[in-house]
N, C-alpha and C positions, 0 to 999 in steps of 0.2 A: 504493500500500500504506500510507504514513505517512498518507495522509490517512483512508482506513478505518479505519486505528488509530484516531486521532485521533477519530472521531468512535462510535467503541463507545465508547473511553475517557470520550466528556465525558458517555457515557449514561449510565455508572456513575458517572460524579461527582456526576450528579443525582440519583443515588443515597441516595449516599453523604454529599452536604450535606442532603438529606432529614431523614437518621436522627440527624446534626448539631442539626441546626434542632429539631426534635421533641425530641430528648432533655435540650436546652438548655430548653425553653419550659417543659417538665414539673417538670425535676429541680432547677433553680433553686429558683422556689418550693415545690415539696416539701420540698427539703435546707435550708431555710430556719426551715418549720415543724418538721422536727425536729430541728435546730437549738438551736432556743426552748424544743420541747418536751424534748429532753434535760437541759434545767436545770430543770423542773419541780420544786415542791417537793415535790410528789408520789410514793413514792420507790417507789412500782411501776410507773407508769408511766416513769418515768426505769430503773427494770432492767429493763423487757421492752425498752424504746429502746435499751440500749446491748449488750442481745445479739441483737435484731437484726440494728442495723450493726454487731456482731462479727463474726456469720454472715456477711452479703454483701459485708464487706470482705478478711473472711477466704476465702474461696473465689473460684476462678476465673471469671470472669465471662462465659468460653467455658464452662463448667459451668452457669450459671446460664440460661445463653442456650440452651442446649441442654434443659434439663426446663421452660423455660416454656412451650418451639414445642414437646417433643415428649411432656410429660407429660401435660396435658388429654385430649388425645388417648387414651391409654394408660387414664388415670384414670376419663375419663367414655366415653370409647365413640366419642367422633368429636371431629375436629379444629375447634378453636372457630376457627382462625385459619384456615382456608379454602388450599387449596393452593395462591394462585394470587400475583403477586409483592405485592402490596396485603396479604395475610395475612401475608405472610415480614416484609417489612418494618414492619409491626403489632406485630408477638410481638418485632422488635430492639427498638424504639422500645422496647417495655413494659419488658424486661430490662434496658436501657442504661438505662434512667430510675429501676429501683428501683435499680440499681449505683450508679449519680452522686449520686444523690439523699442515700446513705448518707456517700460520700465527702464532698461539700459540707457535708453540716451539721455535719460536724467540724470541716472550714474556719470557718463560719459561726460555729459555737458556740467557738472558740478565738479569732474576731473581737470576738464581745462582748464575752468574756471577760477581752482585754486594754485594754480600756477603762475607766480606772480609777474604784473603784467611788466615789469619791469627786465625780463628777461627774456619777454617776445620784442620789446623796444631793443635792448640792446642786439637781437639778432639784426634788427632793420638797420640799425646803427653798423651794422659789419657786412650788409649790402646782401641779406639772403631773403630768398621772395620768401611769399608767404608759406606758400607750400615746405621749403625747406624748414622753415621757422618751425611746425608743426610739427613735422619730421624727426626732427633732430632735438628738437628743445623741446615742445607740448608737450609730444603723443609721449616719451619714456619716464617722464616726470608725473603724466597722469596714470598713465597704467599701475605705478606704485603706488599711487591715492587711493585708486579704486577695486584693486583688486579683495578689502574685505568684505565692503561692500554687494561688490559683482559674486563674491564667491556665497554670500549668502540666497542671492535669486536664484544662481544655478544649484543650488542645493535644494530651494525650494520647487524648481521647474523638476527638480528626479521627482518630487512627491505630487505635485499637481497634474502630472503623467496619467494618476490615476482616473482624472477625470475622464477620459476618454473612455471608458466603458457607461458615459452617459451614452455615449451613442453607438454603442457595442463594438466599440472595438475592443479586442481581445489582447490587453495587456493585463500587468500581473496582478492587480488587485481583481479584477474579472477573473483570471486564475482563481485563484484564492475561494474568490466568494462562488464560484462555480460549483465546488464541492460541498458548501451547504445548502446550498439548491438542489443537488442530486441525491447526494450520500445524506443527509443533517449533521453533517460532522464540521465541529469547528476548530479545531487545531490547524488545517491548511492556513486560515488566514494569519495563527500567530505565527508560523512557519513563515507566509510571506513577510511579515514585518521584518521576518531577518535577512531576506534578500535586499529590501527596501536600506537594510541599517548597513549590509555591505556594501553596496555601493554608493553610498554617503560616506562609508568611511570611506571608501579609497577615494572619493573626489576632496576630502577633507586632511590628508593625507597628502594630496596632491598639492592642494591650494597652500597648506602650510610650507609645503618647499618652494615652493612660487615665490611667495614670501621672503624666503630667507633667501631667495639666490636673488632677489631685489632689494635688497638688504644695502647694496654700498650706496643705493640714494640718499641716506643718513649724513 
């Protein structure tokens, strides 16, 4: 029996690091660019930016997850994400990634920000464009700000994974609670809690050597 667990469970973990992996690759670099672009000096673009992410930060993101799988559908007459588990986990990927994406360039943009402005002047002052400025002086200076920060959302984006079995897709808490639906047995889900706690530790693990090998910014 612990070995059947065991091995729906690693199904759904493969899940479940999927929509991990995907919404990390996307929402980095998006919540980066706007990020950037929220400091625009451009000052409509910078207010449709900052009620955007008011909006997506503001609402729940089981809300959000839910009118993007099930409102197309609704909106246009058939479902763009296809019923089958490659659609499910499509439409999470997509949701999780405009969520994060909003989160992060707050991170991002309160990274730059405390970068004192003093040492983007003196880049100007030694004739490097803007971009170089960013490059070489911003971006390694902010990534050390930010990184406990950031390391807290992606610790939280492992566990909010779970939400995806609002719309059945088959990651590991869907595991888990699968066998009290069928068997009544509930030990499966204390058992996922510990997949859940290993791979938090290892991302937590991870982030603390991050940390230290960013260390000569001091």
């Amino acid at each position: 029996m612990l070995w059947s667990v065991t091995v729906q469970l690693l199904g759904g973990l493969w899940t479940t690091f999927r929509i991990f992996i995907f919404t990390l690759l996307f929402s980095l670099p998006i919540g980066l660019v706007l990020g950037i672009a929220s400091r625009s000096k451009f000052k409509l673009l910078r207010s449709i930016l900052h009620i955007f992410i008011w909006i997506i930060r503001g609402t729940p993101l089981m809300l959000q997850l839910i009118i993007i799988f099930y409102g197309p559908g609704l909106w246009l007459g058939h479902n763009i994400w296809s019923g089958n588990e490659a659609g499910r986990i499509t439409a999470t990927v997509v949701a999780f990634t405009i969520n994060y994406s909003c989160y992060f360039s707050v991170i991002f943009r309160g990274g730059i920000e405390s970068v004192p402005v003093g040492q983007r002047e003196a880049g100007e002052v030694l004739g490097l464009t803007k971009w170089e400025i960013f490059w070489n002086i911003t971006l390694l200076q902010m990534i050390k700000r930010i990184v406990p920060p950031m390391s807290n959302e992606i610790i939280t984006l492992v566990k909010d994974t779970s939400l995806a079995r609002i719309i059945a897709a088959y990651e590991l808490t869907f595991s888990g609670y699968s066998f009290m639906k069928s068997a009544g047995i509930t030990w499966p889900l204390f058992y996922t809690g510990v997949f859940y706690l290993i791979f938090v530790g290892v991302l937590t693990i991870l982030f603390n050597l991050i940390e230290k090998k960013l260390d000569y910014f001091k």
